[in-house]
C-alpha positions, 0 to 999 in steps of 0.5 A: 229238233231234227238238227239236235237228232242229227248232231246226236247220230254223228257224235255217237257214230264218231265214238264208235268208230273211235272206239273201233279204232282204239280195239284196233290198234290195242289188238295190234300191240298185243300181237306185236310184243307176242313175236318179240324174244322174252325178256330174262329176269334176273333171279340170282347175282353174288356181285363177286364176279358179274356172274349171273344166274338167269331164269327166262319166263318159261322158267328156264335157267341159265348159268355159266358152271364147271362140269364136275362130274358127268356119266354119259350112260345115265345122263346124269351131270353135276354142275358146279356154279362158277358164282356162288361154288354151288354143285347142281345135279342135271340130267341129260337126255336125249333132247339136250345139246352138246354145243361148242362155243361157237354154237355147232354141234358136238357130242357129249364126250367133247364136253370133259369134265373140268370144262367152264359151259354155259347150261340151260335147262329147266327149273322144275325138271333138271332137264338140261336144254344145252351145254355150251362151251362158255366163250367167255371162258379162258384155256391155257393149255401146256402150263409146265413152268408154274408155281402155287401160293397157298398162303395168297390163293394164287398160282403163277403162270410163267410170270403172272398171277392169277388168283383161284376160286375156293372151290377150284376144282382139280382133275386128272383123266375125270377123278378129283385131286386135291391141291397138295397133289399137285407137284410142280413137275406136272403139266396143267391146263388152266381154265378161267374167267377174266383172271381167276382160276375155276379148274385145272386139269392135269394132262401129265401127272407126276410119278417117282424113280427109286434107284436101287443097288448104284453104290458106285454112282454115288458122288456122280452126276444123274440125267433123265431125259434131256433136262433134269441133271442131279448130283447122285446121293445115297437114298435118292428118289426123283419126282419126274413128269409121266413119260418115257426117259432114258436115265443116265448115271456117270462116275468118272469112266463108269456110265450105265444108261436105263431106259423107263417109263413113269406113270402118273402116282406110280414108283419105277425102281430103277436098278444099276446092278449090272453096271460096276466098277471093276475090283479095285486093287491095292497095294502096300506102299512104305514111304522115307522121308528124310530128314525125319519129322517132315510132314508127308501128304498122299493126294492132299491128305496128310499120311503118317510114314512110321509104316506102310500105307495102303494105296490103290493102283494108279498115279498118286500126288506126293508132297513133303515138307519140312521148315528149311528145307525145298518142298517136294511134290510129285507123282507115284505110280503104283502098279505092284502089290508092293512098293518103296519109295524114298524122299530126301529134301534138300536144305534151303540154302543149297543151291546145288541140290534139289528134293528128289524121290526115288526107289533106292535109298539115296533118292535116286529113281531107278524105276521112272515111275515118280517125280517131283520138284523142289518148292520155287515155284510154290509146291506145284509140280507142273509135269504132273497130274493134279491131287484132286484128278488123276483123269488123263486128258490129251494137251491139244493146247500145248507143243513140243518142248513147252511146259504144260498149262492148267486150267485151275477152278478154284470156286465154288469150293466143293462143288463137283466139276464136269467139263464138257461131261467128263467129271474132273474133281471136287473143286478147287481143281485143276486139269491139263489145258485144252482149248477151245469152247469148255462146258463146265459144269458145278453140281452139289447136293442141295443147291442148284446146277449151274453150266458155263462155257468158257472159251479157252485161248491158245496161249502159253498161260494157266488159266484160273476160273473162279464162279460165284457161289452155288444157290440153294435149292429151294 
């Protein structure tokens, strides 16, 4: 009986101190898993982008967003999510934290609107706990070379794509713009996730310079800056980046340079007033043609020689022609207000006698001021200047004693020719020989400017240049 009492008293210590044990070891857990960090519970995913939208146990939310407006003052931000597009409306107070991606503190006005952060704050009172520069997020600062595909939803960055979200938000100095205010000329920084676009921000804009009372450039070339050079046209207004430019328009010998500066959306006006072509004069030029019926043409065009032509001063091609007769081709120079000049082509058979011109009526020149030759060797007048040019280059190519040479540029026909800046004619071309490194230069409304340099030798040849044909402008 006293065996059955002791065996009793043991079990009953032994589940007590089991059970003492068991308390022990429960009370320990507990406090282990109180020091352990609180585990996030996912409350949102739009299984588009792997963006999570997470709310910790004591209700605080965090998000990656883009700040879409922000009023240091007030504290009042706006938020939008980059997951689901959705604008959320924090406050900022004194408590909360500006803080770089790698975790150091900054202040408020570090963090732009446009910036991609990750946002903590509570659930129940918008009270913001920290804004952090998501490191995530991608930057690309700089973007001048990049175009917009509406139509795909895409925009390219030198020669990748990237897709943007539909509520891409778009800035400049803070205020929102849409996508059709963008223009191609405006230098961008892009911010992204993997490879879409959540917010551009536009650190140059774009204005426009109106050219006004430049009548005499018409026909000319245009340069602003370093880079855009244009063909001047009637009406014309540019879209340029905002900047300071100096704004350069060339004709032939006239040039007039102004300096302007462009700001974003505003119109510069750009006047050339001050920069003329001296009056022009002309004079009363009779031409003979003998024998009659022969076709007579002043710089290129076909003239009529029943009366006097009205012509301004300076060197002008002549050509004359008629069926069984030698061509002549040559040059008049007019520097009177009056002025006659006879024509007399010899017949093709006669090899004695040559097509001359001259100012008295037998064909004879009395004055040295036009000459000409006969058609053997095709019509070109190699001693003189050419029906499309009549600026005067020196022939540093050529010596005493041998005939001039040419350079001939005879496509793309149309387009105006510059060499090495130096406008020479519409081609086809040509212009005395030079050589050396030649930068040439075809300009033509509505397609785009295209320069090639060409190395001319030093040889007794012509030269003729044909280049492809222009690409239209887009």
């Amino acid at each position: 009986m006293e065996e059955k009492r002791t065996l009793k008293r043991k079990q009953r210590n032994n589940t007590f101190l089991y059970l003492l044990i068991g308390g022990f070891l429960l009370i320990l857990i507990i406090s282990l898993s109180s020091l352990l960090p609180k585990s996030p519970v996912e409350s949102k995913n739009n299984g588009k982008d792997g963006n999570t939208v997470q709310q910790t146990e004591d209700k605080k939310v965090v998000i990656p967003a883009i700040i879409t407006s922000k009023d240091v003052n007030s504290g009042k931000y706006t938020l939008r999510g980059i997951g689901d597009g959705q604008d959320i409306n924090l406050i900022f107070t004194e408590s909360s934290l500006s803080l770089d991606k790698y975790g150091k503190n900054v202040t408020a006005e570090k963090l732009k609107v446009g910036e991609m952060v990750e946002a903590t704050y509570h659930k129940e009172t918008t009270e913001i706990v920290s804004l952090q520069i998501w490191d995530k997020a991608w930057r690309y600062q700089g973007i001048s070379n990049w175009g917009l595909d509406g139509e795909e939803g895409s925009i390219r960055i030198a020669d990748k794509y990237y897709q943007y979200a539909d509520y891409l938000l778009i800035t400049r100095g803070g205020e929102e713009l849409t996508l059709e205010e963008l223009d191609t000329t405006d230098e961008l920084l892009a911010v992204g996730y993997e490879k879409k676009i959540y917010s551009i921000i536009v650190t140059k804009g774009h204005g426009t310079l109106k050219f006004t009372d430049y009548e005499d450039f018409i026909g000319g070339t245009a340069y602003i800056g370093k880079r855009a050079v244009l063909a001047v046209e009637e009406d014309m207004i540019v879209t340029v980046r905002e900047g300071d430019y100096e704004v350069t328009l060339e004709k032939g010998r006239l040039t007039g340079t102004k300096t302007v500066q462009v700001l974003p959306e505003e119109e510069v006006e750009v006047n050339m007033g001050e920069f003329k072509l001296p009056p022009v004069q002309t004079a009363m030029v009779t031409l003979h043609v003998s024998p009659e019926g022969a076709d007579l043409y002043v710089d290129g065009k076909e003239v009529s020689y029943t009366e006097a032509i009205e012509l301004e001063y300076g060197k002008h091609s002549i050509k004359a022609t008629l069926g069984g007769y030698k061509e002549y081709s040559g040059i008049i120079d007019v520097q009177e207000e009056e002025k006659e000049l006879y024509i007399k082509l010899a017949a093709a058979d006669n090899k004695n006698e040559e097509s001359t011109a001259g100012e008295e009526e037998d064909g004879s020149s009395s004055g040295g001021d036009s000459s000409g030759t006969d058609s053997g060797n095709n019509g070109t007048d190699t001693d003189t200047d050419n029906t499309n040019n009549n600026n005067n280059t020196n022939n540093s190519g050529n010596t005493g004693g041998t005939t001039k040479k040419y350079v001939y540029i005879q496509a793309p026909e149309g387009a105006s020719v510059y060499v090495n800046g130096e406008f020479k004619g519409i081609a086809p071309v040509s212009y005395p020989k030079t050589t050396g490194l030649q930068y040439i230069t075809l300009i033509q409304s509505g397609y785009n400017t295209k320069t090639y340099t060409v190395e001319v030798k030093d040889d007794d040849e012509d030269v003729k240049l044909n280049f492809p044909a222009m690409e239209a402008s887009n």
